[in-house]
C-alpha positions as CSV (number, residue, x, y, z in Angstrom):
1,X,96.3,135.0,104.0
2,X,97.1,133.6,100.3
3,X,95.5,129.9,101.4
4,X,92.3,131.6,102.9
5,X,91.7,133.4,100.0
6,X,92.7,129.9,97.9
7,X,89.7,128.4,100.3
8,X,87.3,130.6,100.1
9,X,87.3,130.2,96.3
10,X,87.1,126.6,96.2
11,X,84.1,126.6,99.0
12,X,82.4,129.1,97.0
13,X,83.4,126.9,93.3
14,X,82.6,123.6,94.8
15,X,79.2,125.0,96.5
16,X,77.9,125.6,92.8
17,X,79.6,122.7,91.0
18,X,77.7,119.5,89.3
19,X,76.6,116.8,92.2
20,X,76.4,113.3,91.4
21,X,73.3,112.8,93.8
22,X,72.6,109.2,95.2
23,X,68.5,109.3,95.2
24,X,66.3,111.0,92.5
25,X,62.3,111.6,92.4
26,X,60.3,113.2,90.2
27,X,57.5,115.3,92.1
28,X,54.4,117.3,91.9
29,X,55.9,120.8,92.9
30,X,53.8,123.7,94.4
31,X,56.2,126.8,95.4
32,X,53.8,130.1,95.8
33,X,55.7,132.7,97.7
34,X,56.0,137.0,97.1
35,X,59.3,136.0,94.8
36,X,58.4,132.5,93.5
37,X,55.9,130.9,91.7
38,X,55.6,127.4,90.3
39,X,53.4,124.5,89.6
40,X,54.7,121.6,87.8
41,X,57.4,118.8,87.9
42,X,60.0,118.6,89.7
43,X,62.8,116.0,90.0
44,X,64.2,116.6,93.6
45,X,67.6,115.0,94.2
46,X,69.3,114.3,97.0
47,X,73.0,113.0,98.7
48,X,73.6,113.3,102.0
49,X,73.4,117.0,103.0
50,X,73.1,118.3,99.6
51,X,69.5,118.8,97.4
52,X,68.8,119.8,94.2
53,X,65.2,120.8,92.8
54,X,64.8,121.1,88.8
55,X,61.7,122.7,87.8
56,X,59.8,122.0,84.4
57,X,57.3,123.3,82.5
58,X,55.8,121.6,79.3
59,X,58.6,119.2,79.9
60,X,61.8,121.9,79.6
61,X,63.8,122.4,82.5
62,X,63.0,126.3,83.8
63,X,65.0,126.7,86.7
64,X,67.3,124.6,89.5
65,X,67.8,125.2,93.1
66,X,71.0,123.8,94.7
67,X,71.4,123.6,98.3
68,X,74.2,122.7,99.8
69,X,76.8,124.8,102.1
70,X,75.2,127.4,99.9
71,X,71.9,128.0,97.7
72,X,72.5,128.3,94.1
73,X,69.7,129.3,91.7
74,X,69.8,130.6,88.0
75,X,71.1,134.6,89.4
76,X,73.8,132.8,91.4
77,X,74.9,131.1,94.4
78,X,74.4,132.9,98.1
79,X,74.2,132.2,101.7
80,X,71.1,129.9,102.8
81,X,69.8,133.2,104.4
82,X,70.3,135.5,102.3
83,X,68.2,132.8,100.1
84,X,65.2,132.9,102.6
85,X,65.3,136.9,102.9
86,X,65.1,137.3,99.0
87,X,63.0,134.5,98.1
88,X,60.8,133.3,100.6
89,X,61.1,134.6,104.7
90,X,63.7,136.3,106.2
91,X,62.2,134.8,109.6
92,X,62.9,131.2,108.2
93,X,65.6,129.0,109.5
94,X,68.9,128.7,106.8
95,X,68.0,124.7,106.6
96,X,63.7,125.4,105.7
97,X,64.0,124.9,102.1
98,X,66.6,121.8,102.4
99,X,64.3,120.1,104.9
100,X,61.0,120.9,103.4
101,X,62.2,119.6,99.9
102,X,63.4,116.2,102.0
103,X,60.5,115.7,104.1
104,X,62.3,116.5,107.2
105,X,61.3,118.3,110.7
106,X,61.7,122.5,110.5
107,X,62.6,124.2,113.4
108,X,64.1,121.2,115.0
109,X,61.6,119.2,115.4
110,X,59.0,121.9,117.6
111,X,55.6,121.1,118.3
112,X,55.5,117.8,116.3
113,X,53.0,115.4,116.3
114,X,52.9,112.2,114.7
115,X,50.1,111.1,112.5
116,X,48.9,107.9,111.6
117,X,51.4,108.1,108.4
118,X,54.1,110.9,109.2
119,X,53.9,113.5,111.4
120,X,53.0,117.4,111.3
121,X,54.0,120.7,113.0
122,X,52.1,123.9,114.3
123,X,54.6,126.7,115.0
124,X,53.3,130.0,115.4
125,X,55.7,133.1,116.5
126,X,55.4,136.8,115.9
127,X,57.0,136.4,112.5
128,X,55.2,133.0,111.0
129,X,52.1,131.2,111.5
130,X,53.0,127.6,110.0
131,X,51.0,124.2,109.1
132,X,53.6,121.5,108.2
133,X,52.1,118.3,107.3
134,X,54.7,115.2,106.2
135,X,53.1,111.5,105.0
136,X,54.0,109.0,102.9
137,X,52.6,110.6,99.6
138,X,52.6,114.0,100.6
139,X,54.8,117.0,101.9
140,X,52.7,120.5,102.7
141,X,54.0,123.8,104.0
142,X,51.9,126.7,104.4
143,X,52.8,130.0,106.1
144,X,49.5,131.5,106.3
145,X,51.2,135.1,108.3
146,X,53.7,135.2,105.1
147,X,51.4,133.9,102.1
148,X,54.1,131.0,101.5
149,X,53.1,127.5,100.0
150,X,55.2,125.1,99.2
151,X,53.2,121.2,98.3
152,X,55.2,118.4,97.5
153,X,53.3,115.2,95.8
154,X,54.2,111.7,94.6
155,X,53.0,111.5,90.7
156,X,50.4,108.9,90.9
């Protein structure tokens, strides 16, 4: 009993805690969602199965959001879903965000289609009606059922 509770306080401690992250980029960053809205730069940051996404505006840093085991933002760390239900879909798979921000497949990969340059998905359900393009320059989410947008682009 005394060591779970010991564990549980370091998982939730180290879950929040500075990452020294191997890759860095800054971005073009689009989030629109009922709970979020932003249009700026970005520097997105990355190491293995941890990301980190710094938001600016006019150059000052307005707000970071850690994912790792969980999702940190400025009111405090919580579970990946708990993220999705308050911030963007409570429909949404706990690793959207994380594999959004990297460029990744969502919902393992599902109707994907390669392009001539990446690759995009359709996936339409009673809960979402997604269009998720990926390419070289350019990441785009848009969940047209839930009014969600989230564009991702390379500063020329």
């Amino acid at each position: 009993m005394k060591y779970s509770i010991l564990f549980a306080f370091l998982l939730l401690f180290s879950a929040c805690s500075i990452k020294h992250y191997k890759h860095s980029d800054s971005k073009i960053l689009i989030i629109k969602s009922p709970q979020l809205k932003f249009s700026d730069l970005a520097y997105i940051r990355h190491s293995g199965d941890a990301v980190e996404a710094e938001l600016f505006i006019a150059g000052k840093s307005i707000k970071k959001i850690a994912i790792n085991y969980l999702v940190c933002v400025d009111e405090g760390c919580m579970s990946r879903s708990k993220f999705n239900t308050e911030f963007l879909n409570k429909a949404y798979p706990d690793n959207l965000l994380q594999n959004v921000l990297l460029g990744l497949p969502i919902y393992k990969g599902e109707n994907r289609i390669r392009t001539v340059d990446g690759y995009e998905q359709n996936i339409e359900t009673d809960d979402v009606n997604i269009l998720y393009k990926v390419n070289a320059k350019a990441i785009y989410f848009k969940d047209r059922k839930n009014r969600i947008l989230i564009k991702i682009k390379d500063i020329k």
